[in-house]
N, CA, C and O of each residue as an XYZ file, in Angstrom:
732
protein
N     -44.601     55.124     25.036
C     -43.381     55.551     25.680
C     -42.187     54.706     25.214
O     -41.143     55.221     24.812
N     -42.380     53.470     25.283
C     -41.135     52.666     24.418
C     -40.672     53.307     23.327
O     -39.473     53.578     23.271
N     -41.665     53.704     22.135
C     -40.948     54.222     20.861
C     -40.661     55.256     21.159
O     -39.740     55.647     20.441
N     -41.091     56.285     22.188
C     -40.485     57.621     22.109
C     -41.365     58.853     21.932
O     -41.030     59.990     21.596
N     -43.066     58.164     22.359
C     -44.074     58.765     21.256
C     -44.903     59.869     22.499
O     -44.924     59.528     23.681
N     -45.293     60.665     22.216
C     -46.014     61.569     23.296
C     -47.832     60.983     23.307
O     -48.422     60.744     22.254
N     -48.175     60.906     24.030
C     -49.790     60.391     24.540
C     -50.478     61.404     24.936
O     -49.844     62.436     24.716
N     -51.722     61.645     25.536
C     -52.672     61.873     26.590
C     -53.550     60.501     26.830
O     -54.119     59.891     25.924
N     -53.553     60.197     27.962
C     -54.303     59.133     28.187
C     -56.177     59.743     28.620
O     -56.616     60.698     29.261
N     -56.543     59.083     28.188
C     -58.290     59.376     29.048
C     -58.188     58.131     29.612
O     -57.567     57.158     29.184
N     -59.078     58.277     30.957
C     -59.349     57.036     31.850
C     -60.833     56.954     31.883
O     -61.572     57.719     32.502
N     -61.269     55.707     30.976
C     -62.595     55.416     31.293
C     -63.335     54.721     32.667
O     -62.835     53.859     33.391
N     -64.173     55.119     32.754
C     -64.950     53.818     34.393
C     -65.535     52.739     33.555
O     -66.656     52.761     33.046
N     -64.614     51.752     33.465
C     -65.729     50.510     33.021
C     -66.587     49.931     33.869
O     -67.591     49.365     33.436
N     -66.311     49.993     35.170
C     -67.482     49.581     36.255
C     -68.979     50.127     35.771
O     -70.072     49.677     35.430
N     -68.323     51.352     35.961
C     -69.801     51.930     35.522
C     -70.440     52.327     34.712
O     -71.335     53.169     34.782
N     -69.828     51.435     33.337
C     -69.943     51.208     32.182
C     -69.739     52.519     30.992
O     -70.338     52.547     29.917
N     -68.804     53.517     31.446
C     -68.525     54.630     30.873
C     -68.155     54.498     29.171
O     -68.466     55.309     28.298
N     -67.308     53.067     28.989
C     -67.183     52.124     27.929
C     -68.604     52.121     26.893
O     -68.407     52.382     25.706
N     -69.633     51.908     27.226
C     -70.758     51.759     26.360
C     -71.713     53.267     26.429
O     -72.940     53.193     26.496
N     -71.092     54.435     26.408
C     -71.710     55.511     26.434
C     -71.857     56.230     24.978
O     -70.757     56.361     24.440
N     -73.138     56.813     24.080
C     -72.432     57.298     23.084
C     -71.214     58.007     22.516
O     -70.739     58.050     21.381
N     -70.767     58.702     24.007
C     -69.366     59.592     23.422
C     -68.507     58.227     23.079
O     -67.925     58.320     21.999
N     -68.350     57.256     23.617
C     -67.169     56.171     23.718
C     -67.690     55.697     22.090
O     -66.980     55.863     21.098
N     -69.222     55.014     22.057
C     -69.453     54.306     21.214
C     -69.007     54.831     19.428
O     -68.907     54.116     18.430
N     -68.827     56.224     19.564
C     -68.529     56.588     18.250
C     -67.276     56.570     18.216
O     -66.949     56.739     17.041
N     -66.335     56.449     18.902
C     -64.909     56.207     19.027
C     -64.580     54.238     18.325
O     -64.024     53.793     17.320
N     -65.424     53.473     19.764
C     -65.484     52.614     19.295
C     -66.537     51.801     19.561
O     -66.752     51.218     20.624
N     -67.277     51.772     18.434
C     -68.890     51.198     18.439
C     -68.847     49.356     18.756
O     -69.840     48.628     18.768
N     -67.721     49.020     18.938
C     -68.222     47.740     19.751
C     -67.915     47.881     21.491
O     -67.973     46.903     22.236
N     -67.691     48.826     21.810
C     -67.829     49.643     23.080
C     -66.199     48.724     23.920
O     -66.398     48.412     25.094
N     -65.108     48.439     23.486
C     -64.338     48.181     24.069
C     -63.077     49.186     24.794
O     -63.222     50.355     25.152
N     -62.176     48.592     24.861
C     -60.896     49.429     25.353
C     -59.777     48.289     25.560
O     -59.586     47.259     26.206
N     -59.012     49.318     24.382
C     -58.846     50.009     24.470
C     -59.343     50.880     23.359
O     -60.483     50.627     22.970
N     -58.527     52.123     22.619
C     -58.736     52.581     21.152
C     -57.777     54.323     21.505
O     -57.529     55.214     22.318
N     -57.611     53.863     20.321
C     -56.258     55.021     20.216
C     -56.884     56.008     18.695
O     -57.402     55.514     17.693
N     -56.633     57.430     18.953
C     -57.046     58.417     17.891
C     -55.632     59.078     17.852
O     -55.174     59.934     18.609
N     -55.171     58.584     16.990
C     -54.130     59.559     15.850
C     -54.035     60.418     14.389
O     -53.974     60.054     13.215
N     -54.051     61.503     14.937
C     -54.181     62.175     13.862
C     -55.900     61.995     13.094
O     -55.990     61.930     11.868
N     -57.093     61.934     13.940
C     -57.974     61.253     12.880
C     -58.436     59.962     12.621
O     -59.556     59.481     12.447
N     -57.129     59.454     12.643
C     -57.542     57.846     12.403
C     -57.819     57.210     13.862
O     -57.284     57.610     14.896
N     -58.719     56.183     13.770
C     -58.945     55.685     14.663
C     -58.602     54.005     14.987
O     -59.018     53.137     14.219
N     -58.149     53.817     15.676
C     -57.616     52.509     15.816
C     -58.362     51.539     17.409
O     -58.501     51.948     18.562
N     -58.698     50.182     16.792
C     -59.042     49.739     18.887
C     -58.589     48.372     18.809
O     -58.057     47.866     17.821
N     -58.751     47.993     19.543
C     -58.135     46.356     20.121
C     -56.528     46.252     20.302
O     -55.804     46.377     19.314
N     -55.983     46.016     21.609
C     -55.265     46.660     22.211
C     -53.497     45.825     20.639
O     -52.579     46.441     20.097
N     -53.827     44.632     20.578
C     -52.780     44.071     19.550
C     -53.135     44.622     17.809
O     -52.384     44.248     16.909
N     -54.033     45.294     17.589
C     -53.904     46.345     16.175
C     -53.417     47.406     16.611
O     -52.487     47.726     15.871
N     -53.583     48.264     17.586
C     -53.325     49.628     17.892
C     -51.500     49.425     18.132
O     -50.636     50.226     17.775
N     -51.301     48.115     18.834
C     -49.394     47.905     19.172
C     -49.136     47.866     16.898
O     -48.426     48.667     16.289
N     -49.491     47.371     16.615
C     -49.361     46.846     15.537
C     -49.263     47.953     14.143
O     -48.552     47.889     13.141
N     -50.016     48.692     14.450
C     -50.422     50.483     13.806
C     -49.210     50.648     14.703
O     -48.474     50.434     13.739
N     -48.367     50.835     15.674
C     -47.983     51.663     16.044
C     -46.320     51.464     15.807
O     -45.463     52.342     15.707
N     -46.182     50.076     15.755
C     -45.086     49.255     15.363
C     -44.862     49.634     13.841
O     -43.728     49.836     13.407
N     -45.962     49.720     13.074
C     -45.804     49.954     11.619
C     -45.640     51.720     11.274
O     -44.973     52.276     10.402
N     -46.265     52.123     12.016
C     -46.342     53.603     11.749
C     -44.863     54.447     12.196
O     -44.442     55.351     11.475
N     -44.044     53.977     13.641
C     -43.174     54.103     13.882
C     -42.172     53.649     14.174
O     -42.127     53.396     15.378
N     -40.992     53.322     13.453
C     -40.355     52.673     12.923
C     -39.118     52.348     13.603
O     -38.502     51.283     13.554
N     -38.754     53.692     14.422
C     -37.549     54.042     15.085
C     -37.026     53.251     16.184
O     -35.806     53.211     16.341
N     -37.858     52.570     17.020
C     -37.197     51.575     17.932
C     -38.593     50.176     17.979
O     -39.719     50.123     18.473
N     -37.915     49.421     17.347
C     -39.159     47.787     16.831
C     -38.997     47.572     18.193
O     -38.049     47.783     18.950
N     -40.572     46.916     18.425
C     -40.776     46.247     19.235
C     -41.686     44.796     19.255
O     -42.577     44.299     19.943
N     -40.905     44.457     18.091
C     -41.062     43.392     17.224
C     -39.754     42.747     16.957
O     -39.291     43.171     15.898
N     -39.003     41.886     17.530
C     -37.584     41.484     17.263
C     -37.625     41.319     15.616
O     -38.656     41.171     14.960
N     -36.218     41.381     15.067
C     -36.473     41.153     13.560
C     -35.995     39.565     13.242
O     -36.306     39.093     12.149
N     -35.136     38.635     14.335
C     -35.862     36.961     13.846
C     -36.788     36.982     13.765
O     -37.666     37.581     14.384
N     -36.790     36.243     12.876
C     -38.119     35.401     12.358
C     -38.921     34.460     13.925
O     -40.128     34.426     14.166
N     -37.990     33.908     14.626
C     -38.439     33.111     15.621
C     -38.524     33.611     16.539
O     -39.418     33.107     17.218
N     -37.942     34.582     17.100
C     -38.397     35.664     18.024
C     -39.711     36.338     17.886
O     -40.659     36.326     18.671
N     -39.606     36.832     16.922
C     -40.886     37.455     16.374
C     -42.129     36.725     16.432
O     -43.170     36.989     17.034
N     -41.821     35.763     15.695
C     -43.196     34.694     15.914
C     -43.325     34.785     17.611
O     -44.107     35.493     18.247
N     -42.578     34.092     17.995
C     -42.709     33.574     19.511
C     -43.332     35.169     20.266
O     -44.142     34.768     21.101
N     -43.315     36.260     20.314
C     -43.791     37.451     20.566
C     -44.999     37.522     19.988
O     -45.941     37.677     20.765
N     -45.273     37.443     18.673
C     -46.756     37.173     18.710
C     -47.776     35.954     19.086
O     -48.962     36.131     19.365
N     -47.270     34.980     19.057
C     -47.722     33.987     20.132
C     -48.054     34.177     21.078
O     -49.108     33.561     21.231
N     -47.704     34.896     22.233
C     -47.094     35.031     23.385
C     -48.445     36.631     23.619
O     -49.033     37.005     24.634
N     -48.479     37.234     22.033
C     -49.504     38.354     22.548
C     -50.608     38.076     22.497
O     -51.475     38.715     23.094
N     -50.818     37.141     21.833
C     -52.033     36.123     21.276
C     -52.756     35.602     23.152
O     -53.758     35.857     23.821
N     -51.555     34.819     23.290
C     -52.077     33.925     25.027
C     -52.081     34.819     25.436
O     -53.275     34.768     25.731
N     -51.561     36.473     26.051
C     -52.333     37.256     27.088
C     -53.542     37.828     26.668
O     -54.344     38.071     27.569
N     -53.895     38.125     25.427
C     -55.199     38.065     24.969
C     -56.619     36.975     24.951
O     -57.719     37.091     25.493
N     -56.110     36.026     24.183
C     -56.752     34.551     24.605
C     -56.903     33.582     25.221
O     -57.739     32.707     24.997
N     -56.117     33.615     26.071
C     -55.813     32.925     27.142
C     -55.589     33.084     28.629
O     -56.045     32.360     29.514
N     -54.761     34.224     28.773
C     -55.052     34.803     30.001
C     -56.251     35.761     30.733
O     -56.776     35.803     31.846
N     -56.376     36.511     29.443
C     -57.336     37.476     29.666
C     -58.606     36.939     30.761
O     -58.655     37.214     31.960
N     -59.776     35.953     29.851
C     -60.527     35.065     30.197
C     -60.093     34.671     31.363
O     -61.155     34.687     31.986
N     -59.197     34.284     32.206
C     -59.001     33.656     33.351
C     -59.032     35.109     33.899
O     -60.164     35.132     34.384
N     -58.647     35.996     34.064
C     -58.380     37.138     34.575
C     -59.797     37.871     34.984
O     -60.237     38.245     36.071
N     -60.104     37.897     34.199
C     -61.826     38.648     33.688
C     -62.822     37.833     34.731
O     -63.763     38.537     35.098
N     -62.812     36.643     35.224
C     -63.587     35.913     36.025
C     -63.379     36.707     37.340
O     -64.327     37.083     38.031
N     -61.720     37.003     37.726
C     -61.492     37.531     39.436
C     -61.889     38.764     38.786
O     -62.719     39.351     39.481
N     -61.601     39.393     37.684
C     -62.323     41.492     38.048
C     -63.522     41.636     38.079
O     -64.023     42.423     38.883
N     -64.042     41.135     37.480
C     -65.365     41.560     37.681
C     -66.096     41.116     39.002
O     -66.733     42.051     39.487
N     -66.156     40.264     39.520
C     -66.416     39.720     40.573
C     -65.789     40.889     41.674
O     -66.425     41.676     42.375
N     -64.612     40.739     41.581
C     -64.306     41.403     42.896
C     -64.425     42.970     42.751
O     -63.952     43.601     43.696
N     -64.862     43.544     41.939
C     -65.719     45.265     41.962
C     -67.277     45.187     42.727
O     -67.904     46.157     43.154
N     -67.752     43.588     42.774
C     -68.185     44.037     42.991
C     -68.758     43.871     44.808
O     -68.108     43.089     45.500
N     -69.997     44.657     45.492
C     -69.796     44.333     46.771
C     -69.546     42.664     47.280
O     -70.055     41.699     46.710
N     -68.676     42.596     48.437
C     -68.523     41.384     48.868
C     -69.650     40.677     48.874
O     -69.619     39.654     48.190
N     -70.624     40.914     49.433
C     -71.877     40.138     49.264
C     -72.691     39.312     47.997
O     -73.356     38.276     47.949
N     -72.276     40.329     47.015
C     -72.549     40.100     46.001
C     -71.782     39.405     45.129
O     -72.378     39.380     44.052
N     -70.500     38.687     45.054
C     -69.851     37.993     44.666
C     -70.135     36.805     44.389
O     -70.834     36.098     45.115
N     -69.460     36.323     42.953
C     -69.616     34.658     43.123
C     -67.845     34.163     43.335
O     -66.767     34.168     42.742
N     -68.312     33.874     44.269
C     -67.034     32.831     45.191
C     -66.354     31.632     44.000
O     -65.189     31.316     43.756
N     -67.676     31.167     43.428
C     -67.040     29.894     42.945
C     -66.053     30.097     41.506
O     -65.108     29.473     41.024
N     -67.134     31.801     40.977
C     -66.468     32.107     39.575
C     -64.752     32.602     39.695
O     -63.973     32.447     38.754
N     -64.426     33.098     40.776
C     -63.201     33.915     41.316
C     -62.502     32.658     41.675
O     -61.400     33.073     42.034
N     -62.490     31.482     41.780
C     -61.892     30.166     42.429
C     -61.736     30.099     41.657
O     -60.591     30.487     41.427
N     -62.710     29.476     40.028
C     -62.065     29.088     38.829
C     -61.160     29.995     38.705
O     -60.095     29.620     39.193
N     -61.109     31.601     38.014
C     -60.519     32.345     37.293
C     -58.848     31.881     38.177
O     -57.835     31.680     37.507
N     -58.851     31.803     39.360
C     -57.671     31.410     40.372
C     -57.143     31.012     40.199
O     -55.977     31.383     40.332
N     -57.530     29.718     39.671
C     -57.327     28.366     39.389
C     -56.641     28.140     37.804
O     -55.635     27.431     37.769
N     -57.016     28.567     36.841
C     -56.554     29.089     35.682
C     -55.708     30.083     35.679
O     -54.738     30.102     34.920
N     -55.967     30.983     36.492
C     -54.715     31.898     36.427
C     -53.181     31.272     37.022
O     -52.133     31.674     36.516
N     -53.181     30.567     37.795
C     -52.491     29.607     38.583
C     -51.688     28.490     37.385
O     -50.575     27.990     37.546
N     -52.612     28.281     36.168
C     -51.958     27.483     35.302
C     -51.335     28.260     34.079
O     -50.546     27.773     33.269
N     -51.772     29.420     34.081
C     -51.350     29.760     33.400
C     -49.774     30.587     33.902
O     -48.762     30.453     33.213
N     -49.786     31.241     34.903
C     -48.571     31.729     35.388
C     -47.662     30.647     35.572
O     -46.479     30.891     35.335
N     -48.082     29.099     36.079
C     -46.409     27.950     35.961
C     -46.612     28.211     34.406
O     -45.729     28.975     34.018
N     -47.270     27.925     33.629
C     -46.953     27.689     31.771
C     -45.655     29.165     31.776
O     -44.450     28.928     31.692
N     -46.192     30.548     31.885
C     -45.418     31.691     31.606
C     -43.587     31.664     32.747
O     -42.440     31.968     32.422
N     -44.024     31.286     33.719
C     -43.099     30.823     34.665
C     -42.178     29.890     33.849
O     -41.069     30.380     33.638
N     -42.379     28.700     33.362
C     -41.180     27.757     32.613
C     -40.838     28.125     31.460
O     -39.975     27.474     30.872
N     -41.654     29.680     30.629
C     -41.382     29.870     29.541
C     -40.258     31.166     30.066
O     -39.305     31.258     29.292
N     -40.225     32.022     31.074
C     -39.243     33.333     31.273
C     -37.855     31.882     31.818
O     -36.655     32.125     31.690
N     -38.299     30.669     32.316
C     -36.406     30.440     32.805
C     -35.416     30.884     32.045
O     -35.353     30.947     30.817
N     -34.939     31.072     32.550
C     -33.571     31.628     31.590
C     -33.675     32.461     30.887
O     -32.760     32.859     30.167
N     -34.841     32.942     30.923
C     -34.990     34.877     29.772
C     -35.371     35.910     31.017
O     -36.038     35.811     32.047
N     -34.586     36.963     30.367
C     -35.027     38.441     30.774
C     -36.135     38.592     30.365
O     -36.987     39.002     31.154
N     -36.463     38.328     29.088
C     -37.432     38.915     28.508
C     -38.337     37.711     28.103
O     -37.973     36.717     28.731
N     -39.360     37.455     27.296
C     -40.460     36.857     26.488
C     -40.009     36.318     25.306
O     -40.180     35.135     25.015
N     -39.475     37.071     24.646
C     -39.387     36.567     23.403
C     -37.850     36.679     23.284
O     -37.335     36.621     22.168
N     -37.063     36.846     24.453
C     -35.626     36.956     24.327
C     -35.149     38.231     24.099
O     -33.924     38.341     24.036
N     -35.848     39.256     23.956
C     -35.484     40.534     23.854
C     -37.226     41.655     24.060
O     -38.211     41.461     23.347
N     -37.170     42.556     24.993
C     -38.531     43.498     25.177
C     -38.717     43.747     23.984
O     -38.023     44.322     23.146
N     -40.491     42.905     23.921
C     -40.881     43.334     22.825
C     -42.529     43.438     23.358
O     -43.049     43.441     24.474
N     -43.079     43.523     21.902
C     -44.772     43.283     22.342
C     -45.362     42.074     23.312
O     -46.294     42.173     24.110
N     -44.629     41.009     23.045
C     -44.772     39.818     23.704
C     -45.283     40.404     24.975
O     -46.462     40.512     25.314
N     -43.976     40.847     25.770
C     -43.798     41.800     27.240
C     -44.777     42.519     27.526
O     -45.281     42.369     28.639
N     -45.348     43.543     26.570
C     -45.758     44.555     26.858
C     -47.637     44.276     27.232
O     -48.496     44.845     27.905
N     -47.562     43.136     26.390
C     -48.963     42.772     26.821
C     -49.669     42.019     27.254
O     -50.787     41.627     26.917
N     -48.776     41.700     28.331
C     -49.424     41.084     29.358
C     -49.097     42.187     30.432
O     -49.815     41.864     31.378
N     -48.333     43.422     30.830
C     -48.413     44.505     31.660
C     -49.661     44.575     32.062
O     -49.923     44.054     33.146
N     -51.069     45.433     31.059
C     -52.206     45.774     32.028
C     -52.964     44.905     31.935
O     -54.127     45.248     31.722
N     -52.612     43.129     32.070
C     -53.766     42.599     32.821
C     -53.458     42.177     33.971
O     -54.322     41.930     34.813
N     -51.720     41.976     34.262
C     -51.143     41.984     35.655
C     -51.486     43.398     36.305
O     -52.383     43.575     37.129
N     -50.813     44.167     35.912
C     -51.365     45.372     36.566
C     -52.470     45.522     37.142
O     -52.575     45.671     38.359
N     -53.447     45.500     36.315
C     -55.018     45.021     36.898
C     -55.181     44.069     37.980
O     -55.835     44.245     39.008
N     -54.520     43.047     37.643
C     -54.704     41.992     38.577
C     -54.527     42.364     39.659
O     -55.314     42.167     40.584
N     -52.935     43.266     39.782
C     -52.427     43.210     41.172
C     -53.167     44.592     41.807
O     -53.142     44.857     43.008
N     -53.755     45.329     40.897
C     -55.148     46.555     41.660
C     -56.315     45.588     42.331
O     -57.037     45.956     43.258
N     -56.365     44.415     41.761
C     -57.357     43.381     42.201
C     -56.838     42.939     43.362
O     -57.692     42.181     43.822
N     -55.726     42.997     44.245
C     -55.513     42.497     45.162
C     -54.319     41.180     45.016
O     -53.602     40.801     45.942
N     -54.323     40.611     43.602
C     -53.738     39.142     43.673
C     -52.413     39.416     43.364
O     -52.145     40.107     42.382
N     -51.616     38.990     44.033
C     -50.115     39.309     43.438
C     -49.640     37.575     43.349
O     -50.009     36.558     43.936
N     -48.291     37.994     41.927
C     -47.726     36.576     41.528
C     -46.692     35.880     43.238
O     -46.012     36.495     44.059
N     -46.880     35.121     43.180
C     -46.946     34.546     44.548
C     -45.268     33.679     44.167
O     -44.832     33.603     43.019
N     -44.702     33.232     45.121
C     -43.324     32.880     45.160
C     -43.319     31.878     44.631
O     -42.259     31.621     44.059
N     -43.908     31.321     44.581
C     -43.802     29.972     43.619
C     -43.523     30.114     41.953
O     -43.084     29.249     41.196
N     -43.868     31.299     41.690
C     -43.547     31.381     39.770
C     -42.574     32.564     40.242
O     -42.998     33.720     40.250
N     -40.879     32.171     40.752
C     -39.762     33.105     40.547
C     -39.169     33.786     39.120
O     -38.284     34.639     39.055
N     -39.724     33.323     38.270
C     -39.304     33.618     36.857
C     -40.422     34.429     36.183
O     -40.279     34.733     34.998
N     -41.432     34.768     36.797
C     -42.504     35.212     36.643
C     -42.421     36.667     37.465
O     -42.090     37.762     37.010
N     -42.747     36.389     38.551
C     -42.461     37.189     39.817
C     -41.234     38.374     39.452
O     -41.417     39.591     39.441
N     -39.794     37.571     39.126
C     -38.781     38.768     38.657
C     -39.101     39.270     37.440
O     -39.413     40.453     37.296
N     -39.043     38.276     36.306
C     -39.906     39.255     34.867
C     -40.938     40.153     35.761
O     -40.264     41.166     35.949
N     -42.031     40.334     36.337
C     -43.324     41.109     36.725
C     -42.632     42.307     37.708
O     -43.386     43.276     37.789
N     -41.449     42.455     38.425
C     -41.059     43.292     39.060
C     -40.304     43.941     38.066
O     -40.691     45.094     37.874
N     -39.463     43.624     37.449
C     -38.677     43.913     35.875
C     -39.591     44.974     35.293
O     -39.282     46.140     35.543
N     -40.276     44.831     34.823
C     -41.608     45.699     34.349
C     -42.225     46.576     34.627
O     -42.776     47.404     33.902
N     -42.176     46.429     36.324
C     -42.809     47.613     37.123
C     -41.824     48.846     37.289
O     -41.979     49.924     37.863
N     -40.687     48.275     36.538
C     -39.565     49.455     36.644
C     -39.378     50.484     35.937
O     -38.844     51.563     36.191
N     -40.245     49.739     34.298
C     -39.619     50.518     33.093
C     -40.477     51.691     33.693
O     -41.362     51.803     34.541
N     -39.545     52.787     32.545
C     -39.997     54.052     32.595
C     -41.204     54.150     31.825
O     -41.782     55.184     32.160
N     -41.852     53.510     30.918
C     -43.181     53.648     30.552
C     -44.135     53.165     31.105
O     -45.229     53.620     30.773
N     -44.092     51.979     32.235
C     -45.040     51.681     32.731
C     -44.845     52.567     34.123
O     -44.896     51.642     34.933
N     -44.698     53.493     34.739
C     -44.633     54.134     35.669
C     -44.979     55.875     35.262
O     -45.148     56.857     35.986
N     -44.985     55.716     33.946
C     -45.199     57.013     33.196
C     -46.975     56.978     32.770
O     -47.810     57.861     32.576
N     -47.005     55.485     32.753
C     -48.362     55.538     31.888
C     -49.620     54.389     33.139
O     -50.534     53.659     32.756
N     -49.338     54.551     34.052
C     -49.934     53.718     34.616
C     -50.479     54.488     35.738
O     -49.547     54.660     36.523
N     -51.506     55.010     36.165
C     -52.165     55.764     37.173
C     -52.202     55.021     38.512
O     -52.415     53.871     38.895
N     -51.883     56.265     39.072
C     -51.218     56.350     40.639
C     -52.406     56.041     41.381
O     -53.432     56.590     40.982
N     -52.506     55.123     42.578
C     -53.681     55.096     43.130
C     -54.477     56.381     44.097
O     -55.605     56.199     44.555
């Protein structure tokens, strides 16, 4: 929706492992998600598919064209991938599943890390609208693991205000309200 581009989304159940089914696996045989089919080609992992899509369409970058912007945006897509993700991934899975069945202590860590990682993202938005100083990929991908998060119940809490307004900022655009399923 940023570049201007028309979709159909499919919604997989990863709970119930809809992800590792043969229809999925020939799409994408290391059974992840995301993965995008254009035209034929097939593309997965959510920073190649921005990256194919950045290269393929040209008309509005979402890639600043400094050099230091740019870097700092892929940096930045790098830690919600490598860094946040992993902290994140400890509270979802856990909390799908029944209360009883939970580990308490794994959802404390993921907490706990997530907690360090939102002051780190918190002192990096002071004084920016944006991530990388202008909406770019940086922004865009960390959307669905907050998103997720906050379907998980956890919302960014008053203490990271620079966080908190960037994360309401976001919930505004017209693509994440276009592309984000209604509960």
């Amino acid at each position: 929706m940023e570049k201007g581009l028309q979709w159909q989304t499919t919604w997989l159940d990863l709970p119930s492992g809809e992800h590792k089914k043969p229809e999925y696996l020939a799409i994408n045989p290391v059974g992840k998600v995301p993965a995008l089919i254009d035209e034929g080609v097939i593309v997965h992992d959510s920073t190649i598919i921005n990256e194919y899509l950045e290269e393929k369409f040209t008309g509005r970058p979402l890639l600043p064209p400094d050099p230091v912007k740019r870097a700092r945006a892929r940096a930045f897509e790098d830690y919600a991938d490598a860094y946040l993700m992993p902290s994140l991934i400890k509270i979802f899975y856990e909390v799908r599943k029944p209360e009883a069945e939970r580990d308490l202590a794994r959802i404390a860590d993921g907490e706990r890390e997530t907690r360090t990682h939102f002051a780190y993202l918190d002192r990096e938005l002071s004084g920016r609208e944006y991530i990388a100083g202008e909406f770019s990929l940086a922004d865009i991908s960390f959307i669905p693991p907050l998103a997720n998060l906050e379907r998980a119940g956890v919302t960014i809490v008053d203490e990271f205000p620079n966080l908190k307004a960037w994360w309401n900022r976001m919930k505004l655009r017209p693509s994440f309200t276009a592309s984000w399923p209604s509960d």
